[in-house]
LOZAVO-298413 format. One record per residue: residue number from 1; residue in three letters; x, y, z negated of N, C-alpha, C in turn. Coordinates in steps of 0.02 Angstrom, whole numbers, plus 50000, padded with zeros to 5 digits. Atoms other than C-alpha are relative to their C-alpha. Layout:
<lumkes>
   i  aa   n.X   n.Y   n.Z  ca.X  ca.Y  ca.Z   c.X   c.Y   c.Z
 NUM ALA     X     Y     Z     X     Y     Z     X     Y     Z
...
</lumkes>
This chain:
<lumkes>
   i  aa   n.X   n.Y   n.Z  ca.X  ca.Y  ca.Z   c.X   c.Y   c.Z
   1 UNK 49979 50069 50002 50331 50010 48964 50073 49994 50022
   2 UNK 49933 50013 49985 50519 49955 48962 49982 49929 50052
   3 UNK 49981 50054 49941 50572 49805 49082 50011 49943 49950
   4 UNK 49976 50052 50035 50588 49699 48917 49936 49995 49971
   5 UNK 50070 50001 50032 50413 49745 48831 49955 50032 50027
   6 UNK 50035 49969 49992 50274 49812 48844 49929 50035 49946
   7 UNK 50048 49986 50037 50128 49890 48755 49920 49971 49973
   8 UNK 50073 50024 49995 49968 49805 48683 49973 50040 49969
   9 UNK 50055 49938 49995 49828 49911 48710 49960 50014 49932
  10 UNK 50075 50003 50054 49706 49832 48561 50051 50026 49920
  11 UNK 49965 49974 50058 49851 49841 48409 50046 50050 50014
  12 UNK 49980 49972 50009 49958 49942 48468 50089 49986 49983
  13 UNK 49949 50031 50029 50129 49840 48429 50028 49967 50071
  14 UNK 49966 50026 49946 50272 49799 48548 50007 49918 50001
  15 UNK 50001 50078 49971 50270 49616 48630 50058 50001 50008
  16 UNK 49917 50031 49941 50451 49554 48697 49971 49922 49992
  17 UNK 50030 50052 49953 50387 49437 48824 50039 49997 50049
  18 UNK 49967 50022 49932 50465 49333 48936 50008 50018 50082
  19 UNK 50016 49991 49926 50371 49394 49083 49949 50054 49971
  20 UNK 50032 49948 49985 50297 49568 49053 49923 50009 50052
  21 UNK 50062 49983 49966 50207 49590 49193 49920 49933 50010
  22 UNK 50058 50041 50008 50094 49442 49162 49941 50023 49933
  23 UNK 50020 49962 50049 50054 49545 49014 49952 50039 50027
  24 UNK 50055 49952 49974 49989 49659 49109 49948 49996 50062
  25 UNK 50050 50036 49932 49884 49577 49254 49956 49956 49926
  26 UNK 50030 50015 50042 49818 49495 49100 49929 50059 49958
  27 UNK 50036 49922 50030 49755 49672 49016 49965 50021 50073
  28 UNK 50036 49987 49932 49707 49701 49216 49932 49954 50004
  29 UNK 50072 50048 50011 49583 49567 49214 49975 49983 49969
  30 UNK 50049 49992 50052 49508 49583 49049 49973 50077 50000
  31 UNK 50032 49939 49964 49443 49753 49138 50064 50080 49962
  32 UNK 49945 49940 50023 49590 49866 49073 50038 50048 50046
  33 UNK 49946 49957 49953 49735 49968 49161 50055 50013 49991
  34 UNK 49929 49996 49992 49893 50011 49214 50003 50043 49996
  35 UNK 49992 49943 49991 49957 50191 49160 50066 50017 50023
  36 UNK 49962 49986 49956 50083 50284 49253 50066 49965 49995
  37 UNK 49940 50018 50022 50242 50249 49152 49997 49905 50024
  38 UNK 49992 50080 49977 50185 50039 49180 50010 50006 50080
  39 UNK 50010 50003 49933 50182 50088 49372 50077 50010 50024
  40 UNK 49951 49967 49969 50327 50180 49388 50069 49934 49955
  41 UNK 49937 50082 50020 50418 50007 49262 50008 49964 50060
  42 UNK 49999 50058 49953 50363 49907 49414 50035 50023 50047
  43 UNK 49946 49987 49923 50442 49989 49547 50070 50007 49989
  44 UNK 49936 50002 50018 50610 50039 49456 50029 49936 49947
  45 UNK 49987 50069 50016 50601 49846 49392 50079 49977 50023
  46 UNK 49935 50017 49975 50784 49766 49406 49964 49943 50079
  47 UNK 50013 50042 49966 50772 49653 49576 49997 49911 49986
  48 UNK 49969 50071 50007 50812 49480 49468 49917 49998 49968
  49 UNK 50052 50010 50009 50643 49531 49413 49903 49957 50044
  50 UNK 50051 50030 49944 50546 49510 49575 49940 49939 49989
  51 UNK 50012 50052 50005 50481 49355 49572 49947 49996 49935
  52 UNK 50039 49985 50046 50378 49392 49392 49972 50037 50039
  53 UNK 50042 49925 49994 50308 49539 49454 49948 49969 50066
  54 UNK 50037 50045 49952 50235 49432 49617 49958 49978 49975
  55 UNK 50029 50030 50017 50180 49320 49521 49942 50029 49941
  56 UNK 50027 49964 50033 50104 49433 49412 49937 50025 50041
  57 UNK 50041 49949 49978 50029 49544 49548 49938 49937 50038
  58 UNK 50040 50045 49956 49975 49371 49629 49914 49962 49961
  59 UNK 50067 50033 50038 49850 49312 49486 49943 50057 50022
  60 UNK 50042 49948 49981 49769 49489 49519 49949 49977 50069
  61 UNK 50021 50007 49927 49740 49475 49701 49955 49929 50015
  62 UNK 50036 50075 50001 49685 49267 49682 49943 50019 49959
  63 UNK 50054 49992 50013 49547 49336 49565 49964 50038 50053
  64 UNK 50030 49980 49942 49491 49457 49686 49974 49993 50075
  65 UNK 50001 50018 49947 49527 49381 49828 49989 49933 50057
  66 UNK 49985 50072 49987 49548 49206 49831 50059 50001 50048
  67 UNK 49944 50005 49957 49660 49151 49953 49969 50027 50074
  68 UNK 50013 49982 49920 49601 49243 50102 50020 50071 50017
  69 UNK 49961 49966 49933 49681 49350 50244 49960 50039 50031
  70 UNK 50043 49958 49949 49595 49497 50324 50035 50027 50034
  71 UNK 49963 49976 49948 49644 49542 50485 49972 50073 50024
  72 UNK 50019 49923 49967 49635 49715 50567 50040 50000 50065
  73 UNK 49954 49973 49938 49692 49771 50760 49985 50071 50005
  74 UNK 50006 49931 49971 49737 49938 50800 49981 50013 50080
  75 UNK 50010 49980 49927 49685 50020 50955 50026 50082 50009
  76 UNK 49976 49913 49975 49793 50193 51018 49958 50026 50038
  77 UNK 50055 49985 49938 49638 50259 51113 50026 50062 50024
  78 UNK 49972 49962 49970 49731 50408 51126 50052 50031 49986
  79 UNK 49911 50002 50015 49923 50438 51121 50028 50078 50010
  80 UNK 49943 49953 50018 50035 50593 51075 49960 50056 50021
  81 UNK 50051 49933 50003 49959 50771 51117 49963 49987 49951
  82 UNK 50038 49992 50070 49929 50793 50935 50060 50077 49984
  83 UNK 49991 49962 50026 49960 50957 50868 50039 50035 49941
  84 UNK 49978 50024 50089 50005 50913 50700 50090 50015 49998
  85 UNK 49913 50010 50033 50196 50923 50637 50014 49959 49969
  86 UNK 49962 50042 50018 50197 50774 50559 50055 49974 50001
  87 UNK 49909 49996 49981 50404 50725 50523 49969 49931 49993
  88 UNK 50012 50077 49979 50332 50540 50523 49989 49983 50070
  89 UNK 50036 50035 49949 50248 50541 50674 50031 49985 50057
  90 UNK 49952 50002 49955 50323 50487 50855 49925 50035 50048
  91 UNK 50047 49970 49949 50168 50577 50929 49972 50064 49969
  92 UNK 50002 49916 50026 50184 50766 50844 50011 50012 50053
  93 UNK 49944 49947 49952 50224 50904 50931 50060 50008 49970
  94 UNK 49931 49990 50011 50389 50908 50860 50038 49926 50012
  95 UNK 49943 50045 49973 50438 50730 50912 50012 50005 50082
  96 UNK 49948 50016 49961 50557 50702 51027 49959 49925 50048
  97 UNK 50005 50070 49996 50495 50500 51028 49954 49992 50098
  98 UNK 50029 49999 49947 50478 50446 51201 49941 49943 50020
  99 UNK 50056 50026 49991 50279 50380 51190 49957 50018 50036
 100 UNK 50051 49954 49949 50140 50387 51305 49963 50047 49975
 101 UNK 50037 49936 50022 50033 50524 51301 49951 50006 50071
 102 UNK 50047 49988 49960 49856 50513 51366 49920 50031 49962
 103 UNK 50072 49985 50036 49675 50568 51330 49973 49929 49977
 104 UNK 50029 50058 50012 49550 50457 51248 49979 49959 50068
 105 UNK 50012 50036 49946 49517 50308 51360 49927 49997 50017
 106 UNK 50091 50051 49982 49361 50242 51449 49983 49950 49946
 107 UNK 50045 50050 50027 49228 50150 51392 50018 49933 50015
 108 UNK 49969 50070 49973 49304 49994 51489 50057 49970 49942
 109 UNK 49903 50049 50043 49488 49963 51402 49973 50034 49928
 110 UNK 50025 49986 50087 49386 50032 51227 49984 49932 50002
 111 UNK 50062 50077 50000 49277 49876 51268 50070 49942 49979
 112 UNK 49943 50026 49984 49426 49773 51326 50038 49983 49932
 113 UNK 49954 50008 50078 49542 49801 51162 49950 49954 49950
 114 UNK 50065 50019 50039 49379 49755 51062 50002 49898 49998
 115 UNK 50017 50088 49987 49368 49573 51152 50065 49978 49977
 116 UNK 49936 50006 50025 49570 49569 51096 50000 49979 49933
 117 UNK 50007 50008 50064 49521 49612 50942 49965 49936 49975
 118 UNK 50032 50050 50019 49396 49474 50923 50044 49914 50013
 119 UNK 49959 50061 50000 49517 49339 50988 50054 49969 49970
 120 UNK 49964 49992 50055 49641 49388 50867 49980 49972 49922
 121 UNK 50023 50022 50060 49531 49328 50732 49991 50068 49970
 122 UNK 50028 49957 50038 49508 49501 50687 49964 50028 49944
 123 UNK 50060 49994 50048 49392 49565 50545 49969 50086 50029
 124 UNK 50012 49928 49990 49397 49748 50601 50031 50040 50058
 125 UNK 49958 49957 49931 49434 49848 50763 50003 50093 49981
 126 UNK 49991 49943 50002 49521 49994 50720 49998 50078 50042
 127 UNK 50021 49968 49935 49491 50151 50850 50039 50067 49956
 128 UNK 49934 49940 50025 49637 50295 50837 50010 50043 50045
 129 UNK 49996 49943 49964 49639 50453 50901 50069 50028 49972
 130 UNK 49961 49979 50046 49807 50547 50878 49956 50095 50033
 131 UNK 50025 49949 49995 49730 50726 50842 49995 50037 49951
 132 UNK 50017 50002 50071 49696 50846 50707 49953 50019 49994
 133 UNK 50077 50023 50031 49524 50817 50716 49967 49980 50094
 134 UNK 50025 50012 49948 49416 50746 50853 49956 50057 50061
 135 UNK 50072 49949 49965 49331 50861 51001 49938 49976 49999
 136 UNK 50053 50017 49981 49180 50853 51058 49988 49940 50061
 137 UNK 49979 50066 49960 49218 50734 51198 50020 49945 49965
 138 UNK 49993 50063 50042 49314 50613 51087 49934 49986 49956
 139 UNK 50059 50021 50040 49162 50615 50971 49954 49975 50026
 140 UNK 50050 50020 49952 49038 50579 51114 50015 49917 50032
 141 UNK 49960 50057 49965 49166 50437 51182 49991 49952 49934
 142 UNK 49996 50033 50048 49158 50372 50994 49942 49956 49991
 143 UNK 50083 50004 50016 48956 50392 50976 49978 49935 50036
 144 UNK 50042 50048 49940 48950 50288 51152 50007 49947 49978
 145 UNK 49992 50038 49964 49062 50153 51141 49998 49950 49934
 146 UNK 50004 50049 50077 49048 50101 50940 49952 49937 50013
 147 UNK 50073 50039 49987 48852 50024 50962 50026 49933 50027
 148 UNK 49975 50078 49945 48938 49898 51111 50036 49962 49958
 149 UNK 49926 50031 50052 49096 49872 50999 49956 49946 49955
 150 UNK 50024 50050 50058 48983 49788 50851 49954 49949 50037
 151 UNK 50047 50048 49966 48849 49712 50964 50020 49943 50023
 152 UNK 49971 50045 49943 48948 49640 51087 50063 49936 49959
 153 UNK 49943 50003 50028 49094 49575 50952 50003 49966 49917
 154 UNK 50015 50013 50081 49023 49570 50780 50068 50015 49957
 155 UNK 49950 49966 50010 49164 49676 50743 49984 50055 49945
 156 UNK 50012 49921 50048 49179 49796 50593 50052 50069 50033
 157 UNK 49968 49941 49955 49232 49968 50665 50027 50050 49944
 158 UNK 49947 49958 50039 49378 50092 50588 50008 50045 50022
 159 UNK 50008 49957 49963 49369 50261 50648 50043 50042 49960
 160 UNK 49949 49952 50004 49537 50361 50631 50010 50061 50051
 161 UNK 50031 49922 49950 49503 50533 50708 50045 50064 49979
 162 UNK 49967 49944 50030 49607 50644 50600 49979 50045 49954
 163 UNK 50038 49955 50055 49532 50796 50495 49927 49993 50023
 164 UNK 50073 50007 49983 49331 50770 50491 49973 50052 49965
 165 UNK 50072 49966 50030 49184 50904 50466 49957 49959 49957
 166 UNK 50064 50025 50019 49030 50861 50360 49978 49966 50045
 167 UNK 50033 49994 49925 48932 50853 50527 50037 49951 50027
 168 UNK 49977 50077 49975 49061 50713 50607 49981 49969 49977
 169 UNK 50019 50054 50039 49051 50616 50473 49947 49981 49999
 170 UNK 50080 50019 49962 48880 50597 50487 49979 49991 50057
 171 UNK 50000 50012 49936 48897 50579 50656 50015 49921 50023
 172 UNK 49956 50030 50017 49011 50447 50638 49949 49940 49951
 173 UNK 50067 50041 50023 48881 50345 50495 49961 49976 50040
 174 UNK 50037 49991 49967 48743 50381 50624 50001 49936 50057
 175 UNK 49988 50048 49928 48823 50277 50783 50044 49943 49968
 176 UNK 49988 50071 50032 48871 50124 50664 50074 50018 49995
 177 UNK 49910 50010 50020 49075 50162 50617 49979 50001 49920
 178 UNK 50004 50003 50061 49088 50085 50448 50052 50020 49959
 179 UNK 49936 49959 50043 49250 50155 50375 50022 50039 50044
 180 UNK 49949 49965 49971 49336 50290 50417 50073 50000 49959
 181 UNK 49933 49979 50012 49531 50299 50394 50026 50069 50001
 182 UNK 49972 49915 50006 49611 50457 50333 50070 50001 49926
 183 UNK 49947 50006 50069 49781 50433 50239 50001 50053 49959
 184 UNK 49970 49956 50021 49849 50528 50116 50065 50015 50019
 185 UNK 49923 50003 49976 50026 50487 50156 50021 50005 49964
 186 UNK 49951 49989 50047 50102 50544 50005 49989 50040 49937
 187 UNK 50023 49954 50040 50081 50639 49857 49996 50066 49998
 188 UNK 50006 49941 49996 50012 50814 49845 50071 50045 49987
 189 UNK 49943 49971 50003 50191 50879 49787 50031 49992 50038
 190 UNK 49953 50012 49985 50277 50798 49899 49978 50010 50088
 191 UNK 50035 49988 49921 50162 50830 50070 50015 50056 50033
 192 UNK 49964 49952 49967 50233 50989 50096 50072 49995 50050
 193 UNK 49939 50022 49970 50398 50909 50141 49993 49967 50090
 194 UNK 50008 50052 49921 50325 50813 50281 49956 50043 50052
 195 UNK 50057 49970 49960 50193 50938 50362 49984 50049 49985
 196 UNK 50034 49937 50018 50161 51104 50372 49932 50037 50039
 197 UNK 50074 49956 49978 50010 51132 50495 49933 49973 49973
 198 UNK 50088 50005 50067 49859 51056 50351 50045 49966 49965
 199 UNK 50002 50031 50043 49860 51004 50191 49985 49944 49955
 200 UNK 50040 50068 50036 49840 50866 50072 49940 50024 49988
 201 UNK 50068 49951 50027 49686 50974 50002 49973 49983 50074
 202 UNK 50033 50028 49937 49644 50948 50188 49974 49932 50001
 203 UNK 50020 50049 49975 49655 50785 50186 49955 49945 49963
 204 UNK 50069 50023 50044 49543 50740 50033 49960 50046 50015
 205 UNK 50080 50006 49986 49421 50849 50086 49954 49957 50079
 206 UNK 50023 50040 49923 49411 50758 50255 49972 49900 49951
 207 UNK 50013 50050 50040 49394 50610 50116 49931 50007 49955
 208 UNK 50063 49995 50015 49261 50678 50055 49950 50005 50045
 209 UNK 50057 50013 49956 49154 50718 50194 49983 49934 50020
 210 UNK 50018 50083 49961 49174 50534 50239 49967 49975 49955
 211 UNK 50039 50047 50039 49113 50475 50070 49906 50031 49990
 212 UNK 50077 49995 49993 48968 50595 50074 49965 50001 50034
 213 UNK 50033 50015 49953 48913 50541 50222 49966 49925 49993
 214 UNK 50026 50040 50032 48889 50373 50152 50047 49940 50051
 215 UNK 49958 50055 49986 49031 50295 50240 50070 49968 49943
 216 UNK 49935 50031 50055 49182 50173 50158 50073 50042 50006
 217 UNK 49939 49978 49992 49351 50237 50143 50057 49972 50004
 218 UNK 49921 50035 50004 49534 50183 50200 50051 50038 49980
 219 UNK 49966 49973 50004 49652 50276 50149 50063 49976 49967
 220 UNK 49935 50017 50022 49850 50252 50111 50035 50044 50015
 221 UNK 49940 49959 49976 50008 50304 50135 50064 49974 50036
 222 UNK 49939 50006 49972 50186 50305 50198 50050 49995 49955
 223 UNK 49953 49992 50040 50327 50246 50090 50089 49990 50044
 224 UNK 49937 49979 49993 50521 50286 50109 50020 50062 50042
 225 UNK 49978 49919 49945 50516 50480 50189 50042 50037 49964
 226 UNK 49930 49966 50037 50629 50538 50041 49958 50001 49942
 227 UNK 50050 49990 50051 50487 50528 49909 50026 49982 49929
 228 UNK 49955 50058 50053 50534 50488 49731 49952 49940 49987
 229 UNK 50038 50071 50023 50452 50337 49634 49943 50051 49985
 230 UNK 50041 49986 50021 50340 50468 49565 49931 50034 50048
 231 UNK 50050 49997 49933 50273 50524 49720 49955 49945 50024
 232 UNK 50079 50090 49987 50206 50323 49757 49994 49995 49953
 233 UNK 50050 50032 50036 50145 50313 49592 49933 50051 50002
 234 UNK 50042 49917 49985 50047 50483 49610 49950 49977 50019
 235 UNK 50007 50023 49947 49991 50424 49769 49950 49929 49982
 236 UNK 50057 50056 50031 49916 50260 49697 49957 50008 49964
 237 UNK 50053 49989 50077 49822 50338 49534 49973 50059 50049
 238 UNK 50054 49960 49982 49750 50464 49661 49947 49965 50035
 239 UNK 50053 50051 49979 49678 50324 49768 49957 49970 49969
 240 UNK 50056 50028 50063 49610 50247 49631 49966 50053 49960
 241 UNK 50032 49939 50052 49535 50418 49564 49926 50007 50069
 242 UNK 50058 49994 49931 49450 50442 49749 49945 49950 50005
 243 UNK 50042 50046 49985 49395 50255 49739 49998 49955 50067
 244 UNK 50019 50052 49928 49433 50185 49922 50012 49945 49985
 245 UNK 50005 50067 49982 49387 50039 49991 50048 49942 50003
 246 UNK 49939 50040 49979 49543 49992 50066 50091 50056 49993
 247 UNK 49943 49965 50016 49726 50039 50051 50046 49997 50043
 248 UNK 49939 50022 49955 49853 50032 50216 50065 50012 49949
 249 UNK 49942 49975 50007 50020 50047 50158 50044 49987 50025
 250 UNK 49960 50020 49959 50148 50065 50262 50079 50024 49984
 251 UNK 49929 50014 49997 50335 50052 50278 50035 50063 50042
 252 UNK 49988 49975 49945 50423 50203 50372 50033 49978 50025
 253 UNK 49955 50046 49974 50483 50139 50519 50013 50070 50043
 254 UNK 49964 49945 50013 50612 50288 50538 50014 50020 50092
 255 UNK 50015 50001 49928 50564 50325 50760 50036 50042 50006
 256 UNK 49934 49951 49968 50717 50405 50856 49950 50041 50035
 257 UNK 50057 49922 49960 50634 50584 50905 49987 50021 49954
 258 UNK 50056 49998 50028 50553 50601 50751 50045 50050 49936
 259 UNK 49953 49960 50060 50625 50733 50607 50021 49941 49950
 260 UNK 49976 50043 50071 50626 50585 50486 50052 49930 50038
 261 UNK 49968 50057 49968 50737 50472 50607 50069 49966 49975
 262 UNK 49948 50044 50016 50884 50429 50495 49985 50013 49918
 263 UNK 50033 50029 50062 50792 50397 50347 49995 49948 49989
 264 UNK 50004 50067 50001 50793 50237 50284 50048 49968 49945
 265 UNK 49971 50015 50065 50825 50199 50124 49969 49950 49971
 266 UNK 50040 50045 50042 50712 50058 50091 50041 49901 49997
 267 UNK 49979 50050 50001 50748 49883 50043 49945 49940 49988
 268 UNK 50064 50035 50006 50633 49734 50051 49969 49969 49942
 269 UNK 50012 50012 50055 50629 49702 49867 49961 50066 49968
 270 UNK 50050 49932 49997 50561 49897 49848 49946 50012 50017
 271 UNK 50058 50008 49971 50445 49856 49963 49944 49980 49953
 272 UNK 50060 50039 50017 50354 49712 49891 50004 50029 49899
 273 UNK 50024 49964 50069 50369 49808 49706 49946 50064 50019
 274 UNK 50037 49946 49980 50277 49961 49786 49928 49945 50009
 275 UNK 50061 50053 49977 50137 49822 49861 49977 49977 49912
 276 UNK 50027 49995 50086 50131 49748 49673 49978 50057 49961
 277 UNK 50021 49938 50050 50127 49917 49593 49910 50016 50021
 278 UNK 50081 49956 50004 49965 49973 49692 49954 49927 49998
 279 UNK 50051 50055 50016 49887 49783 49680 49994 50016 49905
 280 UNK 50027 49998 50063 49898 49840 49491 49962 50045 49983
 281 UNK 50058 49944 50017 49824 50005 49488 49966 49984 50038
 282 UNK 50027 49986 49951 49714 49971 49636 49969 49920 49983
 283 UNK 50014 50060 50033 49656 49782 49555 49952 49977 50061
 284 UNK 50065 50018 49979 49489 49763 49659 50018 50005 50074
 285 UNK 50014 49967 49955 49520 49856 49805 50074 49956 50080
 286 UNK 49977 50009 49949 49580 49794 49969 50069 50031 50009
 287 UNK 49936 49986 50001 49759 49807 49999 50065 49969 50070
 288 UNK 49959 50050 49946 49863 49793 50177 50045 50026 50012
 289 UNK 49920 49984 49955 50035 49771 50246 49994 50036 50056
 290 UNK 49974 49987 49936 50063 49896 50366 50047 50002 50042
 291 UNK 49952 50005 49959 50169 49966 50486 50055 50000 49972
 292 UNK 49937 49991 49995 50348 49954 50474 50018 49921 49940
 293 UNK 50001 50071 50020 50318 49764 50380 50055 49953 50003
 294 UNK 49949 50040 49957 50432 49672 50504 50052 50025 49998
 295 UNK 49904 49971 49994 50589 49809 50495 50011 49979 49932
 296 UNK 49994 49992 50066 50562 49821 50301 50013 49940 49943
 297 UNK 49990 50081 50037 50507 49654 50227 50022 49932 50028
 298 UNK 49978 50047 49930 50583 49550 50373 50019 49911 49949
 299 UNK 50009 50089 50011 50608 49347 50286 49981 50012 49940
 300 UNK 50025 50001 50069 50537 49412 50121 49903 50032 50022
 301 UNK 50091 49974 49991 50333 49457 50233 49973 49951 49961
 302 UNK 50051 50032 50021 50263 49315 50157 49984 50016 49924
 303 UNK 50009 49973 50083 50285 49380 49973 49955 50062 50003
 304 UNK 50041 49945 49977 50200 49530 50040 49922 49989 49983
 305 UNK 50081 50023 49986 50028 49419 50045 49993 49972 49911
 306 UNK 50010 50024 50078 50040 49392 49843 49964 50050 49978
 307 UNK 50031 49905 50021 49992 49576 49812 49945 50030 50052
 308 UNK 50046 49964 49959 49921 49615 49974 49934 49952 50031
 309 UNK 50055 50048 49973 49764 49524 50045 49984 50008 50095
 310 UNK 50000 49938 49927 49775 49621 50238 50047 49983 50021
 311 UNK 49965 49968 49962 49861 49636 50384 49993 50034 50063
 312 UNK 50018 50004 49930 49867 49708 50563 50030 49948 50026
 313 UNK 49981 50043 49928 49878 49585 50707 50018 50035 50053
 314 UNK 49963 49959 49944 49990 49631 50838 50013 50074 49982
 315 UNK 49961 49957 49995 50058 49790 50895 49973 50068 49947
 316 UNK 50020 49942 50041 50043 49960 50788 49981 50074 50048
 317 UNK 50049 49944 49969 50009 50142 50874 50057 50002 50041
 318 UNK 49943 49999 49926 50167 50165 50986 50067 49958 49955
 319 UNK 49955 50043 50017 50285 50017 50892 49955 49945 50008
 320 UNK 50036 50070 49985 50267 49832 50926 49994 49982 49922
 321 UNK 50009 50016 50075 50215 49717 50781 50020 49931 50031
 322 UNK 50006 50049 49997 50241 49545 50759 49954 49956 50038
 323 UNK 50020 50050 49986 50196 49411 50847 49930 49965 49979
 324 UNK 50070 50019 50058 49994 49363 50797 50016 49925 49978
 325 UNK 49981 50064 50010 50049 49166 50821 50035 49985 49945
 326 UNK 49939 49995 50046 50195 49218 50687 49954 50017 49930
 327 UNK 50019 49991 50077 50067 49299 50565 49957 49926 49981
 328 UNK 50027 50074 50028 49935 49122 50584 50043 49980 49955
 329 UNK 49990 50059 50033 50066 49025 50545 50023 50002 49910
 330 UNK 49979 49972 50089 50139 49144 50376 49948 49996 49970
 331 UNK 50049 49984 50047 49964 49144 50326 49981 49920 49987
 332 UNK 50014 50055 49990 49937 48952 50370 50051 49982 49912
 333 UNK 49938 50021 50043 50111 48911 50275 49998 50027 49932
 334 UNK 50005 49990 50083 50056 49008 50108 49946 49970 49974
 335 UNK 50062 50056 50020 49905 48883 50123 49931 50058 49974
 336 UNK 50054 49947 49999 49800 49056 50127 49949 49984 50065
 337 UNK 50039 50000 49925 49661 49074 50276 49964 50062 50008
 338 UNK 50030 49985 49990 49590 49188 50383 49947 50025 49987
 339 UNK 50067 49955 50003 49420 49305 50347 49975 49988 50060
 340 UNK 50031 49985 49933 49317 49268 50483 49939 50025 50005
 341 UNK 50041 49960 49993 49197 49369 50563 49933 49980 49989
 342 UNK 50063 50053 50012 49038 49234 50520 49988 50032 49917
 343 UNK 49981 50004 50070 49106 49272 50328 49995 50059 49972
 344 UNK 49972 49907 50029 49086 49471 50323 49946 49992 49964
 345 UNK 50054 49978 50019 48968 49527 50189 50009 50074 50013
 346 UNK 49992 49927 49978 48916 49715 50179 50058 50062 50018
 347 UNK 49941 49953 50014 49079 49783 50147 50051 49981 50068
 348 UNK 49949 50016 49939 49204 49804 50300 50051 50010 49973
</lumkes>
């Protein structure tokens, strides 16, 4: 697809249409699809385009979604002593980034975050280990304190642990965690660049044990680490090959310490084309603003909620976030609302 036409699927004969991408959110919701070359139009779209392509990605998301807002809080249950080499992370062993660094917490301030979460308007209490994979202690601390988490909260639970066994994962099912989170981060070509102690191949099969355990899946990635366009379109048509649930995508927000710390090449019109691109391949499927939101899409977040249906509330894993009062009122002011926890059906 050029930036002036595009392709119809049934004859076969170029359109020149005003607005393209309505073309194709059109072919999206008469059960069709977006192939790579349309993915990779949207993101290297001119910027005078914007504004179509929103509005484009926005009919998508209003079928799916209606106008509603799902919230998520993170919880750092346990900070830096991670192993890993991640050049994103500010809690590798190779950053520098000066974050705390403790074991998983008590059962108390697990609880604690939980009642946060619920006052937040929450939909989902996320629970984050940084590790590359959980011990046996963290798994026991998980097993305990999930059960309370949903009882006590009516909280859907997110269990980010790092690389998972068969055997967790089922562990994990077992003591009520309904999704597990396990990014990809980036495309299989391009994951070498960022990490050399596991693999992407690692990190779909940790995607698999989760689905054949008979839990949901979150998985996303990280955009602006030096990737090209073809890396986030990759990256989107693999998610949608896997099938998850939900999709974080986040913003790098480029942490002094961190190998990738003067990176930063993104612009907030890049942004919200990346957000459109995977609301087109990714049509059905849950879709949220993550971290690095506020550096990235800073007076252009609310365009963010055309494509995406998600966000976190408050702070992220060792960076602050916005203001929750600040997201109400962006979500109030697009005349969207809230998911509340009365409103969950099966799916978290």
């Amino acid at each position: 697809m050029s930036v002036d036409s595009i392709v119809n699927r049934e004859s076969g004969a170029t359109l020149a249409l005003a607005n393209p991408y309505a073309q194709l959110a059109s072919d999206v919701l008469l059960g069709g699809s977006v192939n790579r070359e349309d993915a990779l139009a949207i993101l290297r779209a001119g910027d005078d385009e914007l504004l179509e392509i929103m509005s484009a990605a926005y009919r998508i998301r209003s079928h799916f979604f209606g106008k509603t807002v799902q919230l998520y809080f993170l919880m750092n249950a346990k900070s830096g002593l991670c192993p890993e080499d991640c050049g994103y992370c500010s809690q590798s062993k190779v950053s520098q980034a000066p974050v705390p660094k403790y074991n998983i917490l008590q059962r108390d301030k697990l609880l604690a975050a939980a009642e946060v979460a619920a006052q937040r308007q929450a939909k989902t209490y996320c629970l984050v280990i940084s590790a590359r994979g959980p011990n046996e202690r963290e798994m026991r601390a998980v097993e305990e304190v999930v059960p309370e988490i949903k009882a006590k909260y009516n909280l859907k639970v997110c269990a980010c642990l790092g690389l998972l066994t068969a055997e967790q994962a089922e562990r994990l099912k077992a003591c009520g965690v309904d999704r597990v989170n396990h990014n990809l981060n980036t495309s299989e070509q391009f994951y070498q660049q960022i990490c050399s102690t596991h693999t992407h191949t690692d990190r779909v099969q940790t995607l698999q044990n989760v689905r054949n355990a008979g839990l949901e899946l979150c998985s996303g990635g990280i955009i602006g680490m030096g990737e090209r366009d073809e890396d986030v379109v990759d990256m989107a048509f693999q998610l949608q090959a896997i099938g998850v649930e939900s999709i974080p995508l986040n913003f790098l927000n480029s942490i002094e310490g961190t190998p990738l710390q003067e990176t930063n090449a993104l612009t907030p019109q890049y942004c919200l084309k990346a957000l459109a691109m995977f609301r087109f391949v990714n049509p059905s499927r849950e879709l949220r603003i993550s971290g690095g939101r506020e550096i990235h899409l800073r007076s252009l977040q609310p365009l963010g909620l055309y494509a995406a249906n998600s966000i976190f509330v408050g702070d992220y894993l060792t960076t602050k976030g916005q203001a929750p009062e600040s997201d109400y009122r962006m979500i109030a002011d697009l005349g969207f609302e809230v998911t509340r926890n009365e409103e969950m059906g099966a799916s978290c």
